[in-house]
C-alpha positions in Angstrom: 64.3 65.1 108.0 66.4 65.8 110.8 69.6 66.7 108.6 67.6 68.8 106.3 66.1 71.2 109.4 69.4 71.2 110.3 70.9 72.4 107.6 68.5 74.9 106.8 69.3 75.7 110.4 73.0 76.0 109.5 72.2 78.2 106.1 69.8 80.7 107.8 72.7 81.3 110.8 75.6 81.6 108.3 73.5 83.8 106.1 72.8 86.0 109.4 76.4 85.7 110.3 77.5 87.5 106.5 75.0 90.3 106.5 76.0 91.0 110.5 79.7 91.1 109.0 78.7 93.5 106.1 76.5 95.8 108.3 80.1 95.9 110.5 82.4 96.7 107.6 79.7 99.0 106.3 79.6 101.0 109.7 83.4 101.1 110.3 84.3 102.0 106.6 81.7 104.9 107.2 83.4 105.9 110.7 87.0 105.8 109.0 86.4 107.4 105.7 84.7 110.5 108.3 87.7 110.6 110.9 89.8 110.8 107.9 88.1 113.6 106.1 87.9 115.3 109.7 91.5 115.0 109.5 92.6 115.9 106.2 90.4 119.3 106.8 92.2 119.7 110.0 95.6 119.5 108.5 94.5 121.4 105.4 93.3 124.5 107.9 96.3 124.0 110.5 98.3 124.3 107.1 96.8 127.5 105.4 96.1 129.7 108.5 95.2 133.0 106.2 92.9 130.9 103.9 89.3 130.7 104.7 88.9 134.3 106.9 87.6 136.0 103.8 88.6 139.9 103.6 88.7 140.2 106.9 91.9 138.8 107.2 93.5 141.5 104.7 91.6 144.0 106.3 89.3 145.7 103.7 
């Protein structure tokens, strides 16, 4: 009986240990994937200074 709690014990916290892991990756996939957007669109702008202003950049 003992064994058996046990290793429901042992299931239960290495269950809990995976989704903890995947909530982690999840969340720091999510913060990378946004830095790097943020970034591409900041090198994309720093790139093409004239794009983006509309006509008031020409003037008219």
């Amino acid at each position: 009986m003992v064994e058996m709690e046990f290793s429901a014990l042992s299931w239960w916290i290495f269950w809990v240990v995976v989704q903890v892991l995947v909530v982690v990756g999840i969340v720091v996939a999510l913060g990378l994937f946004i830095r790097w957007g943020r970034r591409k669109s900041a090198i994309l702008e720093s790139s093409n200074p004239r794009e983006g202003h509309g006509p008031a950049a020409t003037g008219k």
